[in-house]
C-alpha positions as CSV (number, residue, x, y, z in Angstrom):
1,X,61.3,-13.7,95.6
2,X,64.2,-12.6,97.5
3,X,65.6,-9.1,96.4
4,X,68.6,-7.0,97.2
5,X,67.9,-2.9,96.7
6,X,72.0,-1.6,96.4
7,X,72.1,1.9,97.7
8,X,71.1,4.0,100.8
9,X,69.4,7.0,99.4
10,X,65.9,8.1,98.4
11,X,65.3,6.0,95.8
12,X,66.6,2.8,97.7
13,X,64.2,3.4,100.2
14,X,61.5,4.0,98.6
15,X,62.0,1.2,95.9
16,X,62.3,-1.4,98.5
17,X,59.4,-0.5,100.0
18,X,57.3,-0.7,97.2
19,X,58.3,-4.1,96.5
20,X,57.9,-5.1,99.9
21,X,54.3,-4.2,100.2
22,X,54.0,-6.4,97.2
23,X,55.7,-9.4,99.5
24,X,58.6,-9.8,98.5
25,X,61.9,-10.6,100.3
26,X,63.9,-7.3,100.3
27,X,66.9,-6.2,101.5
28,X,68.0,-2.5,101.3
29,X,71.8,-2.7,101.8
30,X,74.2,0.2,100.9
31,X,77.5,1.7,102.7
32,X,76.8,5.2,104.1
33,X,74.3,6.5,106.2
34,X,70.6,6.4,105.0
35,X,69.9,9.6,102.7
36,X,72.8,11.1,104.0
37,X,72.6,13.5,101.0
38,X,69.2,14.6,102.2
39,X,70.4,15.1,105.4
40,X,73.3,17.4,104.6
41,X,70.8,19.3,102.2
42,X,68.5,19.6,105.7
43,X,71.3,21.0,107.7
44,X,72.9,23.3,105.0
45,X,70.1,24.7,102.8
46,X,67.0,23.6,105.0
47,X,65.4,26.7,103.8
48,X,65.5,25.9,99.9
49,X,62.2,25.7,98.6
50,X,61.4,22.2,96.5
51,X,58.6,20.9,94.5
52,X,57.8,18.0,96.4
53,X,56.2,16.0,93.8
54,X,59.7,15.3,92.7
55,X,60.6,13.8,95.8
56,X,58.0,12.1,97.6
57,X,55.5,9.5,96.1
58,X,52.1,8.6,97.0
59,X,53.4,5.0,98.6
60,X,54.9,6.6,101.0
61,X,52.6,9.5,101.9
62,X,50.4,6.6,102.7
63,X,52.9,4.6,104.8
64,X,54.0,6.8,107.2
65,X,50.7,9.0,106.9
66,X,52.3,12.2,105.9
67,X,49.5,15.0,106.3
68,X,51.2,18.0,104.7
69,X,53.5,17.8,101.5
70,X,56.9,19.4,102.4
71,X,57.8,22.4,100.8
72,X,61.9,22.8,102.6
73,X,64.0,20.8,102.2
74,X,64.3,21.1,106.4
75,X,60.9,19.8,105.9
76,X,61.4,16.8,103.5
77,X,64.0,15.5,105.9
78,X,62.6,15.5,109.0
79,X,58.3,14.9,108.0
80,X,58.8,12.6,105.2
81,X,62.2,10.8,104.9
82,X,63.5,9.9,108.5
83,X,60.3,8.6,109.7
84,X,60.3,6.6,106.1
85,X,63.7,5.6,107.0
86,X,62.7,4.6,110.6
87,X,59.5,2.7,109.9
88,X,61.7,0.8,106.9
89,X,64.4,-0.1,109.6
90,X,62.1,-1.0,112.3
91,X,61.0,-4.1,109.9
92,X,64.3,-5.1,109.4
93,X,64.5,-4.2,105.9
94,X,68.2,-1.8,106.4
95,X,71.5,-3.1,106.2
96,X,74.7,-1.2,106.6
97,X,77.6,-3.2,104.7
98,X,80.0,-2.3,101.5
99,X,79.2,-3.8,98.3
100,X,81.6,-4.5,96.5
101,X,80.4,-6.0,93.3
102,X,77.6,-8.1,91.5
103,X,77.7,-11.5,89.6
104,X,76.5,-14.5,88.9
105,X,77.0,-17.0,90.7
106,X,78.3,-19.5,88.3
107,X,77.4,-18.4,84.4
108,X,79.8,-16.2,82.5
109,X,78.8,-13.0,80.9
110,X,77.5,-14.6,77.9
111,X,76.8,-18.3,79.0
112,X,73.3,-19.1,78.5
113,X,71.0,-22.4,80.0
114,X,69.4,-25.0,78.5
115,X,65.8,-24.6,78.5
116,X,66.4,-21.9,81.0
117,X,66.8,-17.8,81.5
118,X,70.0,-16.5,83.2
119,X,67.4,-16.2,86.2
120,X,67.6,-19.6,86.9
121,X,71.4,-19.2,88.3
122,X,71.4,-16.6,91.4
123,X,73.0,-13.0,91.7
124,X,75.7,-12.6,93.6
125,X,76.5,-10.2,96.0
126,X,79.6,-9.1,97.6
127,X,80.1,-7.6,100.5
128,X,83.5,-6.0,102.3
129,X,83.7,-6.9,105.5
130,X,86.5,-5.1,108.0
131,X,87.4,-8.1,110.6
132,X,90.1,-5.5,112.2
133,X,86.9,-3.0,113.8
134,X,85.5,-6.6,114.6
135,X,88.5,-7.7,116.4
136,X,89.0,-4.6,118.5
137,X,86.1,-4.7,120.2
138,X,86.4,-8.2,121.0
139,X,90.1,-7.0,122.7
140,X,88.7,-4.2,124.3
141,X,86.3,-6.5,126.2
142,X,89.2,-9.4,126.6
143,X,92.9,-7.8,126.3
144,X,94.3,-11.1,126.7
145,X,93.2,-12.0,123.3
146,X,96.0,-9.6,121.6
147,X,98.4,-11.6,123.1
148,X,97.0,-14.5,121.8
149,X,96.5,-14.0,118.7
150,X,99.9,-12.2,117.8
151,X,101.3,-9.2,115.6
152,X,101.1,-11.1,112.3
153,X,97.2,-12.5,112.7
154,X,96.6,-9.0,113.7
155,X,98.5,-7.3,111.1
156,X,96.9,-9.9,108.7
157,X,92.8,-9.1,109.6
158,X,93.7,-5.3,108.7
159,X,93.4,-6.7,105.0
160,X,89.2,-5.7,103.7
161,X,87.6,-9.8,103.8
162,X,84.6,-10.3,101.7
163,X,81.7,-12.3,102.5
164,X,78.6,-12.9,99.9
165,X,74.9,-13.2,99.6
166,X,72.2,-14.5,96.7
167,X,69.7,-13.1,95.5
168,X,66.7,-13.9,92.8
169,X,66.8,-9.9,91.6
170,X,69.0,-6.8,91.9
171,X,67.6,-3.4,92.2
172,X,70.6,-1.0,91.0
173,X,70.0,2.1,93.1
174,X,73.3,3.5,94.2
175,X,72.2,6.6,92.7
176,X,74.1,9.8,90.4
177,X,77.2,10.0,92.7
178,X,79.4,6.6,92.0
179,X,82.7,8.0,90.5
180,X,83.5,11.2,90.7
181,X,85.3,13.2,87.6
182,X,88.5,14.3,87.8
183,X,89.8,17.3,87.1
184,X,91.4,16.9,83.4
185,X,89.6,17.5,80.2
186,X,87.7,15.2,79.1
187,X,86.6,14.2,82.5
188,X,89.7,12.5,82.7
189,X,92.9,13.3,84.6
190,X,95.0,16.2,84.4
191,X,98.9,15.9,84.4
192,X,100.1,14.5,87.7
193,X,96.7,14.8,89.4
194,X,96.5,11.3,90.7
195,X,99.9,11.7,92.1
196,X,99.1,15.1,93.4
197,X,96.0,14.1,94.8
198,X,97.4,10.9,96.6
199,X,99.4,13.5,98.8
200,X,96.6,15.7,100.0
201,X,95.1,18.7,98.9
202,X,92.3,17.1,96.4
203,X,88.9,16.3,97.1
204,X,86.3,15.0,95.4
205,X,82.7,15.4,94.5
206,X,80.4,15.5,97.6
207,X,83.3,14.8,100.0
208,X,83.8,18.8,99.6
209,X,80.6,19.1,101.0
210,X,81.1,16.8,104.1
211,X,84.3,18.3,104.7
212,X,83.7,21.7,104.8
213,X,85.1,22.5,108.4
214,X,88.4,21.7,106.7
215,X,88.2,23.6,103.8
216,X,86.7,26.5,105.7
217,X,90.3,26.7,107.6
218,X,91.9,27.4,104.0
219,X,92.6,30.5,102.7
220,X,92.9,30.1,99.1
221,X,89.9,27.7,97.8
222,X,89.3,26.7,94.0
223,X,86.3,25.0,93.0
224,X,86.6,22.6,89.6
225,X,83.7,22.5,87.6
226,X,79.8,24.1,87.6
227,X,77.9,20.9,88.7
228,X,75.2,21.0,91.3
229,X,77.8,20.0,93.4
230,X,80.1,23.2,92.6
231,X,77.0,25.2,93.0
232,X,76.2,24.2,96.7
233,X,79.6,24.7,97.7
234,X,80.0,28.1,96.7
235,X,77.0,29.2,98.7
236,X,78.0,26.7,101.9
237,X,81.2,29.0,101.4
238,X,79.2,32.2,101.7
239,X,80.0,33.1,105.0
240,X,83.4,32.3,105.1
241,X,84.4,33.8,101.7
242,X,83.4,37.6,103.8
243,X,86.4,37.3,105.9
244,X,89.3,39.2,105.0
245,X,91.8,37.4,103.2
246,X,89.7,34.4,102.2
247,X,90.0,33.8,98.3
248,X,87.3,31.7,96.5
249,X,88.4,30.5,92.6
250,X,85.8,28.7,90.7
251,X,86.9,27.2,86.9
252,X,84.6,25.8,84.5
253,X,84.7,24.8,81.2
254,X,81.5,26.8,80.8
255,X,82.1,30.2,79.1
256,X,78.8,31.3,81.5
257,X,78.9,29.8,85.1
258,X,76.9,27.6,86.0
259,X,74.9,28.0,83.1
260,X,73.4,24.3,82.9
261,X,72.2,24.5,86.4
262,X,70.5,27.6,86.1
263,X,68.9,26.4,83.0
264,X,68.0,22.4,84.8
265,X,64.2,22.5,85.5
266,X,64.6,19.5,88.3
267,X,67.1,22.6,90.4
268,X,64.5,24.7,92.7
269,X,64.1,28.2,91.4
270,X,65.3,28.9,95.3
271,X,68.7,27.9,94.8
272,X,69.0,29.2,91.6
273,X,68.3,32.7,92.8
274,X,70.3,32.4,95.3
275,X,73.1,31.1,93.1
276,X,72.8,34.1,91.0
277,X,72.5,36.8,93.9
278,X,75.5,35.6,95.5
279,X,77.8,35.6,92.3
280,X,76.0,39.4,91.2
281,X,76.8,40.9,95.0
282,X,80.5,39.7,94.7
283,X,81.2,41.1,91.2
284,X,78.8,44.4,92.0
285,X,80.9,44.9,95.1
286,X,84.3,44.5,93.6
287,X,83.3,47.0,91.2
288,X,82.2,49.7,93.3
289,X,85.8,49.6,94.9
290,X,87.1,49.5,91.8
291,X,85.9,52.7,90.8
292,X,86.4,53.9,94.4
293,X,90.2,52.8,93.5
294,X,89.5,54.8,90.2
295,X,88.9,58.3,91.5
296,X,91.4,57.7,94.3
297,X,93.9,57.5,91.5
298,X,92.8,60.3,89.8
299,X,93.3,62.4,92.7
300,X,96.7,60.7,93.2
301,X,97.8,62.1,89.5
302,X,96.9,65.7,90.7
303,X,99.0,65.6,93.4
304,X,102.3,67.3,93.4
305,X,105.4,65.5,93.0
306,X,106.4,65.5,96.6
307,X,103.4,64.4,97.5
308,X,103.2,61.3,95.4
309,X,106.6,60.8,96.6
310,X,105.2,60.2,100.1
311,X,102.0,58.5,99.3
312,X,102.2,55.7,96.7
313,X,99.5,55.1,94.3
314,X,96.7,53.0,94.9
315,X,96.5,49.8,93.8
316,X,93.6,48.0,92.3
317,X,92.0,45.5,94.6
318,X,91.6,42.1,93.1
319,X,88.3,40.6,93.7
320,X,88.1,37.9,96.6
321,X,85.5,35.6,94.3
322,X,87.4,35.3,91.0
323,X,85.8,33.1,87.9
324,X,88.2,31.0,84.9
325,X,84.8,30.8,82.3
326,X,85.9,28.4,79.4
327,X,89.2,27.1,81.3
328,X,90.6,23.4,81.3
329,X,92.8,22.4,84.0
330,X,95.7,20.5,82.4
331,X,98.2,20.3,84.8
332,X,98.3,20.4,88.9
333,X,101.7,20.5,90.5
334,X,103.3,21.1,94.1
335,X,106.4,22.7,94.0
336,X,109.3,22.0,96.5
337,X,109.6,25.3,97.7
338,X,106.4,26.9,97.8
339,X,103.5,26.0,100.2
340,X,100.1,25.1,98.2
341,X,98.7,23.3,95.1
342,X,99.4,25.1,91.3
343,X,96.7,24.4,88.8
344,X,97.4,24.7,84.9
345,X,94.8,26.1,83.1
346,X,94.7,26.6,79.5
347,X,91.8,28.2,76.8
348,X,91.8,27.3,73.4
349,X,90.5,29.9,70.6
350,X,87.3,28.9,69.9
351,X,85.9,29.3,73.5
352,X,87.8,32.6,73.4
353,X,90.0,34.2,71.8
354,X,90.8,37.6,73.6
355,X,91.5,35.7,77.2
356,X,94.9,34.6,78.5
357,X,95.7,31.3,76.6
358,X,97.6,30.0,79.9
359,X,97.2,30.9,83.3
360,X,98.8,29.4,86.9
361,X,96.5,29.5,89.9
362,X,97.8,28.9,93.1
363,X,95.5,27.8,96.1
364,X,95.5,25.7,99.5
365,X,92.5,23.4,98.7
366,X,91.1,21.8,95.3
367,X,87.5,20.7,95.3
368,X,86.7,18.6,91.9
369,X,83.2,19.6,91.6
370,X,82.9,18.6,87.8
371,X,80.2,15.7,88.0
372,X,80.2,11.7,88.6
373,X,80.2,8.8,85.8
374,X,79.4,5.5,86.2
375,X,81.4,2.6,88.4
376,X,81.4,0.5,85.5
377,X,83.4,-2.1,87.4
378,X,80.2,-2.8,89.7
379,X,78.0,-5.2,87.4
380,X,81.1,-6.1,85.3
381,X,80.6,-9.8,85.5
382,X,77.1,-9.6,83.8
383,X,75.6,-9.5,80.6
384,X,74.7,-6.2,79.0
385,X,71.1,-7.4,78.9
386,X,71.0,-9.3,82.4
387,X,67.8,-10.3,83.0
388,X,66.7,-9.7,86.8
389,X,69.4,-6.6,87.1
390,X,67.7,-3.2,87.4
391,X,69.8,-0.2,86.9
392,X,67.6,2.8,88.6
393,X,70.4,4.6,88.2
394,X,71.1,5.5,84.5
395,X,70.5,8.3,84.3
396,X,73.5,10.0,86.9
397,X,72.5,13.9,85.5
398,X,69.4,13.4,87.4
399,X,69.0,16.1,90.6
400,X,66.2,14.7,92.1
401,X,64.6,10.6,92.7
402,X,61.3,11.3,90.4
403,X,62.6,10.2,87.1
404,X,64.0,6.9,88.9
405,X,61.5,6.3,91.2
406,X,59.0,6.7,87.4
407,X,60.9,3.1,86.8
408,X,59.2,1.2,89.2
409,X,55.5,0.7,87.3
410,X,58.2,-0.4,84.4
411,X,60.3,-2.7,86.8
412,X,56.7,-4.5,88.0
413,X,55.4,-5.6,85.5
414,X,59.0,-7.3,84.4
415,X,59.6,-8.8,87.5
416,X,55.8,-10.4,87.6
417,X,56.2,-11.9,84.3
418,X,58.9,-14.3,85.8
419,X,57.4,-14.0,90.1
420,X,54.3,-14.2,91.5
421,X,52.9,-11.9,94.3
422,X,53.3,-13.6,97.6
């Protein structure tokens, strides 16, 4: 029984190694790094407490011969998933490459056999292949070889090739972050977002998160949306939104931030608490200069009228964490003579009715944090029912591996009524 397990996260991992201990032919094979999820959560909020029975199974406690349940995050990484991912690598069972799609590998969606199940014709999987990386090491080793080959075979091999495997099964376990949402209501797009974003500007999903070095050399940030995603940016930004100057704008749909997250029981109490201090210190100290503003004002009024000739009145300061609760962004613009992205934002009645029904919010960097929906292009060529195809990943509002990794008792006894244990 030869198996591929799609993805390179937790669940990947761990599936394929169940199913290899039962001895099967597996191949984990997925596009980024191995749990490179995990690993940012290690290096940016190592110190986040976690329950680890939502993480970690018994299978591979025993496998690796983990003595001590992790309780960090620092500690999941680094005592439970990289030597997971090492042993699992040292037998071969990792492989980098791009899938591109799954099929058949000759019935149509709805074609059926003769006397047969669908499993009797293979899966098929695709892979994207870059021959242009492959080629320039081979020149780097022999230059002579770009003179042999030309400018239009070169030119040519910059095009993505794909190559293919088969496979008897397909373990779907790409996991909750496929296709991020975009910015517009209805998790569609916004008015001339995808031209917008094609020029720079927009990121989105977890790509705000590996990119934070670049958005840390903004001044003016605005977060889309009050996902999980949206919530461990704004604290990644916690540092950087202290210096002077630095502006952080988060808009949500939500008429109470974050309000799903703080009420998600799979989110660690840690974050959430950390969520909520952050937010209350930046409102609490805004306040307190406003009221500082307040009384200087006051005194400004007694002043004679020279003297408030000479000294102006102070201003207000505007606060440099600033929330748009129950806002949709409808529009996002650059404008030919102003530096910066303009967001649209609009709020109909019923969320409320005393805030501005329109408002224009100018900023240097746009992080779509809303949340991910399916790639429903991936398994497009198979039937709705596909016997052999299991999706590990239906449910994408899932924030950690346990309710996918609670599949695999489920995905066993399937799989043995049609394969028998090596």
């Amino acid at each position: 029984m030869k198996i591929a397990v799609v993805g390179s996260g937790p669940v990947a991992f761990e599936v394929g190694l169940s199913f290899y201990l039962e001895g099967a032919d597996v191949r984990i094979i997925g596009h980024q790094n191995p749990c490179s999820k995990l690993i940012m959560m290690a290096e940016n909020f190592g110190h986040l407490l976690l329950d680890p029975e939502k993480y970690i199974t018994s299978l591979g406690r025993e496998f690796i011969g983990l003595q001590k349940d992790p309780k960090t995050f620092q500690d999941l990484w680094s005592n439970y998933y990289e030597p997971l991912i090492q042993k699992i690598s040292g037998l071969g069972l990792w492989h980098q490459r791009e899938v591109l799609r799954v099929q058949k590998r000759f019935l149509d969606s709805q074609e059926n056999i003769e006397d047969h199940t669908r499993l009797y014709d293979l899966f098929r999987l695709i892979y994207g292949l870059n021959p242009s990386g492959l080629v320039e090491e081979q020149i780097k080793e022999n230059p002579e070889l770009k003179e042999k080959l030309g400018p239009e075979m070169l030119d040519s091999l910059k095009n993505q090739a794909e190559s293919f495997e088969d496979f008897d099964l397909v373990f779907d376990c790409r996991g909750p972050c496929q296709r991020p949402i975009p910015l517009g209501a209805g998790n569609h797009y916004a008015l001339n977002e995808r031209s917008v974003a094609e020029m720079g500007g927009v990121l989105y999903g977890i790509e705000g998160l590996k990119q934070l070095e670049e958005i840390k050399s903004q001044k003016v940030v605005t977060i889309v949306g009050s996902s999980t995603q949206s919530a461990l940016l704004f604290l990644s930004l916690k540092t950087w939104l202290e210096v002077d100057g630095n502006i952080l704008n988060i808009i949500s749909t939500e008429n109470s931030l974050f309000q799903k997250v703080l009420k998600n029981n799979q989110i660690s109490d840690s974050l959430k608490n950390e969520l909520k201090a952050l937010i209350y210190k930046h409102m609490e100290t805004w306040r307190q200069e406003c009221l500082k503003t307040e009384e200087a004002v006051h005194q400004w009024r007694e002043l004679p009228l020279h003297e408030k000739t000479k000294n102006p009145q102070p201003q207000f300061p505007e606060p440099k964490l600033r929330l748009f609760e129950g806002y949709s962004v409808t529009s996002v613009d650059r404008l030919i003579d102003r530096d910066g992205l303009f967001l649209t934002l609009e709020i109909p009645e019923w969320r409320d009715s005393e805030k501005k029904e329109m408002v224009t919010v100018a900023q240097d960097k746009v992080i779509a944090a809303v949340g991910y929906r399916p790639d429903e292009e991936f398994s497009l060529g198979l039937n709705a029912d596909e016997p052999g195809y299991f999706n590990f990943s239906r449910d994408l509002t899932t924030e950690t591996p346990m309710p996918s990794l609670e599949l695999i008792p489920l995905v066993k006894s399937e799989v043995f009524k049609y394969f028998t244990k090596a």
